[in-house]
N, C-alpha and C positions, 0 to 999 in steps of 0.2 A: 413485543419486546418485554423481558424481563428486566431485573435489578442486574442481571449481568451484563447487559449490554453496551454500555459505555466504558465498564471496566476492560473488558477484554479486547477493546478497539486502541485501547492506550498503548499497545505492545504493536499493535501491526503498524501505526503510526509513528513509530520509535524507530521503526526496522525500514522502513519506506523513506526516513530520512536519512538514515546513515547512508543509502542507497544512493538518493542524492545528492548527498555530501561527495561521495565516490566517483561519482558521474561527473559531477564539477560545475559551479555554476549555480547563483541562486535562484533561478529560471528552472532549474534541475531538482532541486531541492524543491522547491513547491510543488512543483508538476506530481514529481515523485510521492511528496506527502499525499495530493490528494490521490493519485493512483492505489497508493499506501491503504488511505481511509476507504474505496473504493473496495478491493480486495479484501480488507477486515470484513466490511460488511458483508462482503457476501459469502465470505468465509466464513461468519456465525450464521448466518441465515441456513448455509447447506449444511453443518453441522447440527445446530436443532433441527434441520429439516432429516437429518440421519440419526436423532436419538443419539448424539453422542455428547450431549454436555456434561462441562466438566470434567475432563478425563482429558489425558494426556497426546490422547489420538485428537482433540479437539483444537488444544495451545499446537500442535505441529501443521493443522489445515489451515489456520490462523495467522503462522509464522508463514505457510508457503504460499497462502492468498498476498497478504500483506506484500510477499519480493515480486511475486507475477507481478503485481497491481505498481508497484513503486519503481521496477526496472522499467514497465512499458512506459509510466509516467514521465518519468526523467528522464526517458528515451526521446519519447515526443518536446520532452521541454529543450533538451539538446537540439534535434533536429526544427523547431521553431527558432530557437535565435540564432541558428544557422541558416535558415531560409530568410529571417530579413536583413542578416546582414550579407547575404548574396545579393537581395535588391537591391543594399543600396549603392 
């Protein structure tokens, strides 16, 4: 990890909240943020892992790690506090 690395996870984490926000529900919004941070990450890892840092093609595998990573999150965080309040 470079000096860019914590910079460019501030945008995918921004993006995986809104998501949550969207989705509804602060159960949703967490889930989503770490799904968020989840996707960031491995969105710059495959991006250095492609030689493409820094460039524009990089911030858009970044922004679309980030919504994979934060819809499936906030997906799971919806369908968890719907499973316990089916139980109870």
């Amino acid at each position: 990890m470079n000096d860019h690395f914590w910079p460019s996870i501030y945008p995918g984490v921004i993006v995986a909240v809104i998501i949550g926000f969207a989705t509804g529900g602060i159960v949703a919004i967490i889930a989503g943020a770490v799904g968020g941070l989840i996707g960031s990450i491995a969105a710059y890892f495959l991006t250095n892992w492609l030689g493409l840092q820094d460039s524009a093609i990089s911030l858009a595998i970044l922004i679309a790690g980030a919504s994979a990573g934060g819809y499936v999150g906030a997906q799971a965080g919806v369908r968890l506090v719907q499973a316990r309040a089916g139980r109870s």
